[in-house]
C-alpha positions in Angstrom: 129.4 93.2 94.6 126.4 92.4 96.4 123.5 94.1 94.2 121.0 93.8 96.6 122.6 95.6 99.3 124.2 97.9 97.0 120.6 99.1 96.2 119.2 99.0 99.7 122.0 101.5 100.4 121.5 103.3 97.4 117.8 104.0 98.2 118.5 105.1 101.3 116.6 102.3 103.5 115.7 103.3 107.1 113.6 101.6 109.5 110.9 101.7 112.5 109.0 99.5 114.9 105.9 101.7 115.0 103.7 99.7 116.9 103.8 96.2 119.3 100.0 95.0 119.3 98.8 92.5 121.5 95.2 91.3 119.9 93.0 88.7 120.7 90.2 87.0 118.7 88.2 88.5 117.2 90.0 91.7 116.1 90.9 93.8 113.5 93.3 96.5 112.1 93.7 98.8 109.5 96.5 100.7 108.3 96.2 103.8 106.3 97.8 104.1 103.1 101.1 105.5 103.7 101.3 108.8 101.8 98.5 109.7 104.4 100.6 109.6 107.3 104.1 110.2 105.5 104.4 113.7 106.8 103.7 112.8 110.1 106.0 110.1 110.8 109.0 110.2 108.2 108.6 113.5 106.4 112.4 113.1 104.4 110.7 110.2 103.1 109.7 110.0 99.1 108.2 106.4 99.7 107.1 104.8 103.3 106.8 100.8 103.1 104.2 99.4 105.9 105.7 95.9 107.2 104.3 93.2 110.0 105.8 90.3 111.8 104.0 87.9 113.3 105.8 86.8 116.6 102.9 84.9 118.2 99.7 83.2 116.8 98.2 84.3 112.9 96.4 86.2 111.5 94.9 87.4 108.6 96.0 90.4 105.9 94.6 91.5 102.8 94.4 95.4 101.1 91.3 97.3 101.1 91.0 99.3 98.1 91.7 96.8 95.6 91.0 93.7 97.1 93.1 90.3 96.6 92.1 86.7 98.6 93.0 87.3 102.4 96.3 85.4 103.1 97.3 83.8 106.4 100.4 85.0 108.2 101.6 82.9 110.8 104.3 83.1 113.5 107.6 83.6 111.8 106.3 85.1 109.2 106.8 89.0 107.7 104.4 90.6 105.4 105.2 93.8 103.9 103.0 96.0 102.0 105.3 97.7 99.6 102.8 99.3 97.2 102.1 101.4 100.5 98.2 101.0 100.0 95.7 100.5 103.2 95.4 96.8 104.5 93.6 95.1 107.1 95.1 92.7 109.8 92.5 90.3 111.3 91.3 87.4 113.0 89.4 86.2 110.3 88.8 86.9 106.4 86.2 89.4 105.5 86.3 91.7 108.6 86.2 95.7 108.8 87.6 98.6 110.3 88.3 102.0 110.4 92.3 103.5 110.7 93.0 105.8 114.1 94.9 108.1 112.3 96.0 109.9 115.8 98.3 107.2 116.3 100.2 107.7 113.3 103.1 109.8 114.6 106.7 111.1 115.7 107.0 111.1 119.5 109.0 113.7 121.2 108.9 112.4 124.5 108.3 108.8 124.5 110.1 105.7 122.7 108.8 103.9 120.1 107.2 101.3 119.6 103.6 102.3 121.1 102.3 99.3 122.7 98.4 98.7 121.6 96.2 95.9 123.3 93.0 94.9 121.2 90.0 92.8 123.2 91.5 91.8 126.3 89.7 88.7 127.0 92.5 86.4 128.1 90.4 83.3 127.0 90.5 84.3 123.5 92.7 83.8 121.1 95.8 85.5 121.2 98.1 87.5 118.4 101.4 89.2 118.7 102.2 91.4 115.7 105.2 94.0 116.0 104.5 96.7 113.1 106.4 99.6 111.3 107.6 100.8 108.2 110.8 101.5 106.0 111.3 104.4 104.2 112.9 104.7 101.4 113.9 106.9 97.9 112.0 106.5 94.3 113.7 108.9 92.6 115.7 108.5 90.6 115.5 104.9 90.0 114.6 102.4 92.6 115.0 98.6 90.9 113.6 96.7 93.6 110.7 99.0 94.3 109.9 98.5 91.1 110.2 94.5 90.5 108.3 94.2 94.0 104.8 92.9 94.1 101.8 94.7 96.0 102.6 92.3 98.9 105.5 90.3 99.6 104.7 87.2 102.4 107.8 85.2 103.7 109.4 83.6 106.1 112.2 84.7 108.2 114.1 81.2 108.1 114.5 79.0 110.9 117.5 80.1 111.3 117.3 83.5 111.9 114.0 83.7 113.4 115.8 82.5 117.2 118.0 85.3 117.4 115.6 87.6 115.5 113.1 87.4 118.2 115.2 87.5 121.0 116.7 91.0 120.2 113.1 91.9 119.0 111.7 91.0 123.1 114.6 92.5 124.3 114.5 95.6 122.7 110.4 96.3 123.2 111.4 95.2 126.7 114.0 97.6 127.3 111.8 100.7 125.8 109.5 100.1 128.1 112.0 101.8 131.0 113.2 104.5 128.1 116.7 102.8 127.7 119.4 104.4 125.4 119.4 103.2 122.3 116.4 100.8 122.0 114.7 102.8 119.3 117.7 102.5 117.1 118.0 99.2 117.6 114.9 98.5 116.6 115.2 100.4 113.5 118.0 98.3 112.4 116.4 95.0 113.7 113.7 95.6 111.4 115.8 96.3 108.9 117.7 93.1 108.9 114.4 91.6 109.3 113.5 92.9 105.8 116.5 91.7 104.2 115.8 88.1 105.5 112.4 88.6 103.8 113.5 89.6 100.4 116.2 86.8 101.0 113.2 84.3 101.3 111.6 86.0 98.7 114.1 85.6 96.3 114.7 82.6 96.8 111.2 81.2 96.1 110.4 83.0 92.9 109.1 80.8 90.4 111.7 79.8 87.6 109.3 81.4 85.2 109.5 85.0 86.8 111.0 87.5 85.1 111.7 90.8 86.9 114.9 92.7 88.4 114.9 90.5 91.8 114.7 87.3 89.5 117.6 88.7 87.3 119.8 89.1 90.7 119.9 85.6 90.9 120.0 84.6 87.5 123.8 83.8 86.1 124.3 85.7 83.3 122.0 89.1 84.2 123.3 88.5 88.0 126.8 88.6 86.9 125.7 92.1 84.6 124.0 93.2 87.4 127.4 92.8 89.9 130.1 94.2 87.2 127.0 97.5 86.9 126.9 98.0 90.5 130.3 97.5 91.3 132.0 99.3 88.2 129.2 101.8 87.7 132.1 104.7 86.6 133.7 102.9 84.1 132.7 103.6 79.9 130.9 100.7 79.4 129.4 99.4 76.1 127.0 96.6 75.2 129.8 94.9 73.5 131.9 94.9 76.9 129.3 93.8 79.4 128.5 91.1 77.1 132.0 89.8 76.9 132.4 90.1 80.3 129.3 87.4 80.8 130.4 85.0 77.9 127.3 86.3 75.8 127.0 87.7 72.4 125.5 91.0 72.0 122.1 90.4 71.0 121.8 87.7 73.2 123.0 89.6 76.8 120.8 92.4 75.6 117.7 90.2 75.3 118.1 88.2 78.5 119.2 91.2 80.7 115.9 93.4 79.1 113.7 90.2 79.8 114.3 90.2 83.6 115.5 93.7 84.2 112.8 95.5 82.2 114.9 97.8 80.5 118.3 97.1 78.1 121.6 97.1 79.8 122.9 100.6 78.9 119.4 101.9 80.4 119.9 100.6 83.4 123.4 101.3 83.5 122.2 105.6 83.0 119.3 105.0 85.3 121.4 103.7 88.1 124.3 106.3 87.4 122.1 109.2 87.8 120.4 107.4 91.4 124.1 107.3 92.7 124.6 111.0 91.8 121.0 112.1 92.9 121.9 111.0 96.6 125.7 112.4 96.1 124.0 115.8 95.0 121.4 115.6 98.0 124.3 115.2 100.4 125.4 118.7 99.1 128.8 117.6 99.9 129.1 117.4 96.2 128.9 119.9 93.1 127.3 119.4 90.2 130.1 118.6 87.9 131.6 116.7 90.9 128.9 114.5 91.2 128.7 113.9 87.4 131.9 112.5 87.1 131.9 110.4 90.6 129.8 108.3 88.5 131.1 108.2 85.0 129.8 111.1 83.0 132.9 112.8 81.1 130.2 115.7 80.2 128.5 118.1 82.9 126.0 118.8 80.0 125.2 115.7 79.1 124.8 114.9 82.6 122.8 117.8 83.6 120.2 116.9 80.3 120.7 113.5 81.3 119.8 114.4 85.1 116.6 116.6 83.7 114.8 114.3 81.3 114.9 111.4 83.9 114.7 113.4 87.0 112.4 116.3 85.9 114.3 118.7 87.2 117.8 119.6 86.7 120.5 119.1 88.8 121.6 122.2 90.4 117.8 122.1 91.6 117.8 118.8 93.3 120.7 119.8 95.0 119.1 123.1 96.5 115.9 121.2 97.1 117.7 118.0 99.1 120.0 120.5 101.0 116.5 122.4 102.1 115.0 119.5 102.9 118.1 118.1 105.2 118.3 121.5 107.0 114.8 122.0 107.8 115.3 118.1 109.6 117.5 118.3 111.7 116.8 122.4 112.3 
């Protein structure tokens, strides 16, 4: 079981290229925080991620209402905003600017992405920076939204980068003369490209860290994490996910709550009742259905369960997500 796809699946991860901005020196850009402009341009969404990649040149980010030192993006690099709070993009440190909010939309008649050119002196310094966001659920329980920091900056590897670019030319190219299918395939572009960025991410935690996405690639809570996510249904107990890992009990409980944040069984409830939330939204599901798809021999216990996490009970969520889908695609 692959946890972190498991989850990206889970929480329902979509993509969009919002925005292809050619900028040259000096310049700057703001983005509004998200929950501004959710309703406006993904309104299923409980949690809009902003992301940048830098295809040409670098730039400068940093967040605006509590400030951290600017960091440097540069060409083959991703930047993505997931506390969803208003940041600046600019040619140098230190610079302001105001959001155009009338940009932030759904378009009925055109493709995205909206192409934006900032100070068109060719002799200046030039930046390429393809923009958009992910959406994505909270509710119930979203691990990696959680473990995430304010702003995650990495690399798209060497590797990838090649081909990565490629599509991403071809596809801005292509929507330029309204072809077929060039939205969508920036959508999913940009959702592989946020995969290669929690990859990197990953990957370069310090050993020290201790949160979920360091626990994915730890051994023993990495192996917990797989039999979880991959055997969610079945009765498990401490005692059993610790044998399963070579651990005693105290010990598996101490290391998983260390990195995960919460004790094994916790997590384990938590991520039972996210699987059932999004089987329950689907509608395709009843309640008692959906409590034993993932485990629960009980529909009470389930539905109190459901109520205490959710803060609302089931039978509600179901009603509510069925609403929502139907007034989307009415």
């Amino acid at each position: 079981m692959d946890v972190l796809s498991d989850v990206l699946l889970a929480v329902r991860l979509t993509g969009a290229v919002y925005f292809d901005v050619d900028a040259r020196s000096p310049f700057v850009l703001e983005s509004p925080p998200t929950d501004v402009i959710a309703a406006k341009i993904a309104t299923e969404a409980e949690h809009l991620i902003a992301f940048h990649v830098l295809t040409h040149g670098a730039c400068w980010v940093e967040t605006v209402d509590e400030p951290e030192p600017a960091q440097m993006l540069r060409a083959g690099e991703m930047v993505i905003v997931s506390s969803g709070e208003a940041h600046l993009l600019a040619s140098a440190p230190g610079l302001c600017g105001q959001p155009d909010l009338s940009r932030y939309y759904r378009p009925l008649t055109e493709a995205l992405p909206f192409v934006i050119d900032i100070n068109g002196d060719s002799n200046a310094e030039r930046c390429r920076i393809v923009c958009g966001y992910f959406a994505c659920d909270r509710r119930p329980f979203n691990p990696l939204l959680e473990s995430l920091p304010r702003m995650v900056h990495a690399p798209v590897s060497s590797r990838s980068w090649g081909w990565m670019t490629r599509l991403l030319d071809a596809a801005i190219e292509a929507s330029d003369g309204h072809n077929a299918g060039q939205e969508a395939m920036l959508a999913k572009l940009s959702e592989l490209m946020f995969v290669e960025a929690l990859r990197s991410h990953i990957d370069e935690l310090p050993a020290d860290t201790r949160n979920w996405a360091a626990g994915i690639r730890d051994p023993d809570v990495g192996s917990a994490l797989r039999l979880i996510h991959g055997r969610f249904a079945e009765p498990w107990t401490l005692e059993q996910l610790a044998h399963e890992v070579a651990m005693s009990r105290s010990s598996f409980a101490d290391r998983f709550t260390t990195y995960v944040g919460v004790p094994p069984m916790t997590y384990l409830a938590r991520w039972r009742l996210q699987l059932a939330a999004r089987l329950l939204q689907s509608g395709s599901l009843s309640v008692s259905q959906a409590a034993n798809a993932v485990g629960y021999q009980s529909e009470s216990a389930f539905n109190r369960a459901f109520k205490r996490d959710v803060g609302e009970a089931p039978g509600a969520w179901r009603r509510n997500g069925a609403a929502v889908v139907g007034a989307a695609h009415g």
